[in-house]
C-alpha positions in Angstrom: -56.3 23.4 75.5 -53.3 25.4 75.2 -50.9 26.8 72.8 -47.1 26.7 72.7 -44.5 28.6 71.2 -41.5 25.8 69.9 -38.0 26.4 68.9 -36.4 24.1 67.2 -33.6 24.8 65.3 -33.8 22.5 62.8 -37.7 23.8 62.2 -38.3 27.5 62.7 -41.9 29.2 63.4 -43.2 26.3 64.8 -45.8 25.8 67.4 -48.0 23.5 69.2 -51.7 23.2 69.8 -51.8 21.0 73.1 -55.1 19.5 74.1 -56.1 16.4 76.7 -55.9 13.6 74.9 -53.8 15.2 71.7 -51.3 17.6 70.4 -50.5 19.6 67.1 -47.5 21.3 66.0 -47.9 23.5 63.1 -45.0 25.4 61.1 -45.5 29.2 59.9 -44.1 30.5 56.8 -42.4 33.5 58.9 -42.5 35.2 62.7 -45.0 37.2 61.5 -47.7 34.7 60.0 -46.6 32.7 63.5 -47.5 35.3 65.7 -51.2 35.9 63.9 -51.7 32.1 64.0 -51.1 31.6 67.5 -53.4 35.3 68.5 -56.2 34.0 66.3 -56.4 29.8 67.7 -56.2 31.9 71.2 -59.4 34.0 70.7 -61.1 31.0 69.6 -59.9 28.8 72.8 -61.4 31.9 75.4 -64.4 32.0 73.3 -65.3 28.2 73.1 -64.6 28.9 76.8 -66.9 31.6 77.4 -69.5 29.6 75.5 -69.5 26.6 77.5 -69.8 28.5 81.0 -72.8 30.5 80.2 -74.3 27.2 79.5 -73.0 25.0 82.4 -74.4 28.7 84.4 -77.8 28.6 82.6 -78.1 25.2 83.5 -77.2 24.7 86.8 -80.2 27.7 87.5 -82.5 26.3 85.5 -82.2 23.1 88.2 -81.9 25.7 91.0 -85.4 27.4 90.5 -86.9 23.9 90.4 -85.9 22.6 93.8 -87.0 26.2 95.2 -90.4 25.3 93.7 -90.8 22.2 95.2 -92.0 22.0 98.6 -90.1 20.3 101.8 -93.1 19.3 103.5 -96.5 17.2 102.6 -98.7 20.2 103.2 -102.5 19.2 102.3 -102.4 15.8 103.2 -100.6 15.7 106.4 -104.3 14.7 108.5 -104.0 11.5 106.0 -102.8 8.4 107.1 -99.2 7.3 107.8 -99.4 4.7 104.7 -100.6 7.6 102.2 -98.3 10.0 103.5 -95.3 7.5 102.7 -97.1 6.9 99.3 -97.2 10.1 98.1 -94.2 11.1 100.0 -92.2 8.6 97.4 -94.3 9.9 94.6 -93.4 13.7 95.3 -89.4 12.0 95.6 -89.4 10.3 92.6 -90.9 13.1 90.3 -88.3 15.1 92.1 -85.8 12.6 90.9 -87.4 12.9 87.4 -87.5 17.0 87.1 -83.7 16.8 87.9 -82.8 14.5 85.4 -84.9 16.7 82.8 -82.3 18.4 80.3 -82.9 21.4 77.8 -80.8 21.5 74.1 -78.0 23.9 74.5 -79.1 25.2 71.3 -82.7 25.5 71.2 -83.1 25.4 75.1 -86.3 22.9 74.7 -86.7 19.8 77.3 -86.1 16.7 75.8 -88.9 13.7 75.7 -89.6 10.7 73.6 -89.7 12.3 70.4 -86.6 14.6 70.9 -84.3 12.4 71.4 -80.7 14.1 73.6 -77.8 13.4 72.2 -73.9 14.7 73.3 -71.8 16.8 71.8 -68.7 14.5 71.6 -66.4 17.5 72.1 -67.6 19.3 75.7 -70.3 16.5 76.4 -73.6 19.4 76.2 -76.7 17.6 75.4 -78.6 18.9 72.1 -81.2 17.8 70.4 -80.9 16.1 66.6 -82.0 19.2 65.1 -79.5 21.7 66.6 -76.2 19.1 66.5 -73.5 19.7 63.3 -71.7 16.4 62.3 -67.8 16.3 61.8 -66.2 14.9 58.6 -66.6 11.6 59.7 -70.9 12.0 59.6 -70.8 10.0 62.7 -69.7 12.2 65.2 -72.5 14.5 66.7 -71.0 17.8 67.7 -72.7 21.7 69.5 -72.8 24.7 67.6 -70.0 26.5 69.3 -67.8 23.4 69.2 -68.7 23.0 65.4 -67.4 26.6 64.8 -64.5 26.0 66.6 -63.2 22.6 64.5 -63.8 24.8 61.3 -61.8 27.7 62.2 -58.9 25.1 63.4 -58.9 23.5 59.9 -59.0 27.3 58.4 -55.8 27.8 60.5 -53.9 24.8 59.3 -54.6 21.5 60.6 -56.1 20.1 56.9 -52.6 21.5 55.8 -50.9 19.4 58.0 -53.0 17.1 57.8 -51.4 16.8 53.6 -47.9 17.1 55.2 -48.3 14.1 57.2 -50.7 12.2 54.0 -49.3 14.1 51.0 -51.6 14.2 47.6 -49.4 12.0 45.4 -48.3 13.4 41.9 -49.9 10.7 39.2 -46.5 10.6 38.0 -42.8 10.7 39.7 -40.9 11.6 36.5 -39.9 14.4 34.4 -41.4 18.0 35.2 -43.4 16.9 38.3 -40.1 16.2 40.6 -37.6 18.6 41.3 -35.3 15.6 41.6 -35.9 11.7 40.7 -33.9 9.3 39.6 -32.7 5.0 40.7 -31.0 4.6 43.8 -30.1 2.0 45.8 -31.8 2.2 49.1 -31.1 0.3 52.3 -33.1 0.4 55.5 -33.0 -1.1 58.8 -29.4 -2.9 58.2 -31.1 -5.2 55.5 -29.9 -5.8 51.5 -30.1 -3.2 49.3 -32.5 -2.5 46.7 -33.0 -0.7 43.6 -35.7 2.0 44.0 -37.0 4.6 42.3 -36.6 8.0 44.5 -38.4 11.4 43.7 -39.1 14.9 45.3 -42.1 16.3 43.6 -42.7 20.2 42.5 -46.2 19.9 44.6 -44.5 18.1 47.7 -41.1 19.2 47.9 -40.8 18.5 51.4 -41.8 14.6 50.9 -39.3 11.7 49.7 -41.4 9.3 47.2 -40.0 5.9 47.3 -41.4 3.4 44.2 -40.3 -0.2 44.3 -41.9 -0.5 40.6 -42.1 1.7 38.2 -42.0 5.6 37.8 -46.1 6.7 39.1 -47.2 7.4 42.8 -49.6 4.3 42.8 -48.0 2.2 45.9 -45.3 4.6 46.5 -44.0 5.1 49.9 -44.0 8.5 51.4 -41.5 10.4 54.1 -41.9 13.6 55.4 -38.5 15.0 55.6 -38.6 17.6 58.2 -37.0 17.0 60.9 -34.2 15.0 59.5 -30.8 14.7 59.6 -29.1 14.7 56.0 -25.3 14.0 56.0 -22.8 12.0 53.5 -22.4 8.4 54.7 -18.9 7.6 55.5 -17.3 5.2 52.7 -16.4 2.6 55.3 -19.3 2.2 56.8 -20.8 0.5 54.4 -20.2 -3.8 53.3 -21.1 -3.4 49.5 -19.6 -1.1 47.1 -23.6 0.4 47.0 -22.6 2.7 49.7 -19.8 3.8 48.0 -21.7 7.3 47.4 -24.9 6.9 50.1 -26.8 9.3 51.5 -27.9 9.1 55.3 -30.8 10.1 56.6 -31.7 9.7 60.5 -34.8 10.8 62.7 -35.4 9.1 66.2 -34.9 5.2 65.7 -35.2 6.0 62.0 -32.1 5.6 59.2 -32.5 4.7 55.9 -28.9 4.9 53.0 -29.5 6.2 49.8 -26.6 5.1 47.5 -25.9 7.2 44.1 -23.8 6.4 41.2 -20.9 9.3 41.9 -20.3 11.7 44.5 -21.7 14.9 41.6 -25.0 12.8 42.2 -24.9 12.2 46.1 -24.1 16.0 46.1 -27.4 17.1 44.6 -29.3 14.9 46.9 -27.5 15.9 50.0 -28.0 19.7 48.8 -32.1 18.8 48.0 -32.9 16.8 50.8 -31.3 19.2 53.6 -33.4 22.2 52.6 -36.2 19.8 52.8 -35.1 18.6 56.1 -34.8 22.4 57.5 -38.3 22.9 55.9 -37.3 24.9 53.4 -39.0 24.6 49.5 -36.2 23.3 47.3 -35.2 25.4 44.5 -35.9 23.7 41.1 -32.8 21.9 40.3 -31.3 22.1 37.0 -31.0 18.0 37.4 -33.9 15.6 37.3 -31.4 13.4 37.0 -32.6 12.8 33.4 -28.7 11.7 33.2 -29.0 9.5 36.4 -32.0 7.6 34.5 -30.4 6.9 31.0 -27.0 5.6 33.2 -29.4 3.1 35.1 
């Protein structure tokens, strides 16, 4: 696991968490807060690290001093017959066999048998015992100590806030004091008709575009993340229907969806909303709600 400064200009104090089989990019407030995030997910990295090799060394002598135990040679019975020699020979071979496959719990460092049951840590793969694992959010995944520690201080340092960025906690209601801009607009996606929709940027989420099909609440409503999009007026002829007369584009990867307004004051306010949004900046409460916008539709 690794961690990487990004820069984007479009997002600033970004940077990226970049495991095996995942990555996380994360956005700071400011340089300063980025530069203590990065510091702090790096000394838990080397110490998750440092962790799991004085185990794997523990371990690997613990197996060492057993084989020098053992002896190479049959010893007291080798006057005995060639069949008893080979019997015991396979005997001595198999509880060989047997001592190496013993493990200890990396956490109470006790072998385990048919009442302590091993289990593995599904984060470095170190066998514990059921007494000694934690369990992740999920109740199902058995995890170390160390590894435990480690997940905790990664939520500490952002991921659950992400985590709402990507899933944003809906507002019970897309109207009135809870958006800093809502209104009817016709929307258009993938080239298909348009369709009247009710559009809202909440206080709580202003980075996140609600879109409500019926009514005014956040029950069924659909929600984008805006940063990282490109905001821009869409040109007049570009668009069949006199919807897009006054439409607002908005385009990430293979992603554009028109959002038409009544006049151009309107599209203006949107444009001006959804680009700080888009830049991941908080939108300033805007004197417009569009409580006008509503009583027109």
């Amino acid at each position: 696991m690794e961690v990487q400064e990004n820069m984007k200009q479009n997002l600033p104090h970004t940077f990226a968490i970049i495991g095996k089989q995942r990555s996380l990019e994360l956005q700071a407030r400011t340089a300063e807060e980025k530069e203590d995030w990065i510091q702090v997910i790096l000394a838990t990295i080397e110490r998750h690290k440092q962790n799991s090799e004085t185990f794997n060394k523990a371990f690997n002598s613990s197996f060492s001093r057993e084989d020098d135990h053992l002896p190479d040679s049959p010893g007291p019975w080798c006057n005995q017959s060639m069949d008893s020699d080979s019997e015991r020979l396979h005997e001595r071979k198999s509880s060989r066999k047997k001592d190496k496959e013993k493990q200890t719990c990396k956490g109470c460092n006790e072998s385990f048998n048919f009442t302590k049951r091993k289990h593995h840590c599904k984060s470095c793969g170190a066998a514990i015992c059921a007494k000694c694992s934690k369990t992740l959010d999920n109740k199902t995944s058995r995890v170390c100590p160390e590894c435990f520690e480690a997940s905790l201080s990664l939520e500490n340092l952002g991921v659950s806030e992400q985590k709402r960025k990507a899933a944003p906690e809906r507002q019970s209601s897309l109207t009135g004091e809870n958006c800093l801009m809502c209104g009817h607009l016709q929307v258009q996606e993938k080239g298909k008709s348009w369709n009247k929709m009710w559009v809202a940027v909440t206080k709580a989420e202003p980075l996140v575009l609600y879109l409500q099909s019926s009514g005014q609440d956040s029950k069924g409503a659909r929600a984008i993340p805006l940063p990282g999009f490109e905001v821009s007026a869409s040109p007049p002829a570009a668009a069949e229907k006199s919807e897009g007369k006054h439409a607002v584009r908005l385009t990430h990867t293979q992603q554009t969806l028109l959002l038409s307004a009544q006049d151009a004051e309107v599209q203006a306010k949107w444009i001006e909303v959804l680009s700080r949004a888009a830049r991941g900046e908080s939108p300033t409460d805007s004197s417009s709600s569009l409580t006008e916008h509503r009583k027109s539709q």
